[in-house]
C-alpha positions in Angstrom: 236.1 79.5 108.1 237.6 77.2 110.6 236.9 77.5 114.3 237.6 75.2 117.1 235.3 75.3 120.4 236.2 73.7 123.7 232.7 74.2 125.4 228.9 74.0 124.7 228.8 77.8 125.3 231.5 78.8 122.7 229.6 76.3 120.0 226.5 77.9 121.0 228.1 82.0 120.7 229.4 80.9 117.0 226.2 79.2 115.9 224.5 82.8 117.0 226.9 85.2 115.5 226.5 83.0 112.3 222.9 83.8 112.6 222.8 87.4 113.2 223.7 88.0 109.6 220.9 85.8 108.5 218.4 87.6 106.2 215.5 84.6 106.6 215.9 82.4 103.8 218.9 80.6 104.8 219.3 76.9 104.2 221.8 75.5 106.8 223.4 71.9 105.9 224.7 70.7 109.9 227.0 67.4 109.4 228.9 65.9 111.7 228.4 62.1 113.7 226.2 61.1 116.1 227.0 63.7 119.1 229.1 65.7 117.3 227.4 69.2 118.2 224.5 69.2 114.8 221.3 70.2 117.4 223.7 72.6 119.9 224.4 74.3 117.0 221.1 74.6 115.6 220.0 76.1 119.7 222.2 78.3 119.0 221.1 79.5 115.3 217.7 80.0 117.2 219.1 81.9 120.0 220.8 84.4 117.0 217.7 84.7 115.5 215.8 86.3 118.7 214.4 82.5 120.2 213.9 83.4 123.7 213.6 79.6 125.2 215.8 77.4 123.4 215.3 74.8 125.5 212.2 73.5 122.8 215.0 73.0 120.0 215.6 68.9 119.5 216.4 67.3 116.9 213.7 65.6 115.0 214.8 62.5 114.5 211.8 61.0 114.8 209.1 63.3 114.0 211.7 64.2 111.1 210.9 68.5 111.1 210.1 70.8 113.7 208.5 74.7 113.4 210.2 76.9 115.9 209.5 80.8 115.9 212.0 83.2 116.1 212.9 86.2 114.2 212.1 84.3 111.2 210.9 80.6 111.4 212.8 77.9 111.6 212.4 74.3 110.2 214.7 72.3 111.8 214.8 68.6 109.5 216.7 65.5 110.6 217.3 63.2 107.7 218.8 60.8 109.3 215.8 58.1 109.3 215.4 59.3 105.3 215.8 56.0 102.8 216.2 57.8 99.5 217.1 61.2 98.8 213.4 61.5 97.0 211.7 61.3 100.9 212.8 64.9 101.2 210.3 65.8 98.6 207.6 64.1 100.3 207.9 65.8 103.2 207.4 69.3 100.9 210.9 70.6 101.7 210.6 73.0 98.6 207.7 74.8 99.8 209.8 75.6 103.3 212.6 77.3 101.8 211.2 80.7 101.0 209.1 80.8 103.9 212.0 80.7 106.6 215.4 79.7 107.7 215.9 76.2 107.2 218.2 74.0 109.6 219.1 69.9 108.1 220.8 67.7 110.6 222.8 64.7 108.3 222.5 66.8 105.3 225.3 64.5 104.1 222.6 61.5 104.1 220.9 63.2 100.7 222.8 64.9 97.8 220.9 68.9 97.2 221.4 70.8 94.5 220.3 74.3 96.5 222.9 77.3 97.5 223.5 76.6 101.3 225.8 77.1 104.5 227.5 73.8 105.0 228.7 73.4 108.7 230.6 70.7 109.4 231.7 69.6 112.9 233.9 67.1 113.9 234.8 65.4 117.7 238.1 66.2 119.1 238.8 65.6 122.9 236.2 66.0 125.3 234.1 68.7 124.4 236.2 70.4 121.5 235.2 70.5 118.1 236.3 71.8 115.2 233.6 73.3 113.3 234.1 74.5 109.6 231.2 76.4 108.1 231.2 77.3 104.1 229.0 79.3 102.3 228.2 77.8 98.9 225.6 77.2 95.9 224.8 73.8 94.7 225.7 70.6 96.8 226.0 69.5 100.4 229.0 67.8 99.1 231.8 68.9 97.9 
């Protein structure tokens, strides 16, 4: 599925009606540059999931996971600062995804072998993107 948004608020409704159908053990793969929409769209998968204030949801660039509770909980990974696609185990990624819904910004960064919903989102002009999510098992990439 391919939708384009021309506003925060429209990226924001389709990350939450995306989440609505979640059943908690979600792993969500968010790719796209630097600005392209990854953490508005990971507010707006907490919102879906019953997050009252979503203001808390940033991406964790530097403290590279945060634990937000919702519905289900959330652990929201950046692996943008990651070296080698080992770090992930070192942080004890495995032992996250049967516990809760699990949000990585820059999936593309490290190649997974794990069923997930890839969402990609790409600039256009001003505040439009066009965001393509895709429901598959095996790899971020295709």
């Amino acid at each position: 599925m391919t939708v384009v948004t021309r506003s925060e608020r429209e990226t924001l409704a389709l990350a939450r009606k995306l989440a609505r159908s979640f059943k908690g053990k979600e792993v969500v793969f968010l790719e796209g540059e630097l600005g392209a929409g990854k953490t508005v769209f990971a507010k707006g998968i907490a919102a879906g999931l019953g997050m009252k204030d979503t203001r808390r949801v940033c991406s964790p660039s530097f403290t590279i996971m945060n634990v937000y509770r919702a519905g289900f909980p959330i652990f929201h990974f950046d692996l943008y600062r990651l070296e080698r696609s080992t770090d992930i185990l070192d942080l004890g990624w495995e032992d996250y995804l049967e516990k809760g819904v699990v949000l990585v910004e820059w999936a593309e960064r490290i190649v997974f072998d794990y069923p997930a919903i890839r969402v990609a989102i790409k600039k256009g002009k001003g505040n439009e993107r066009r965001i393509t999510v895709v429901r598959r098992g095996g790899r971020a990439r295709a």
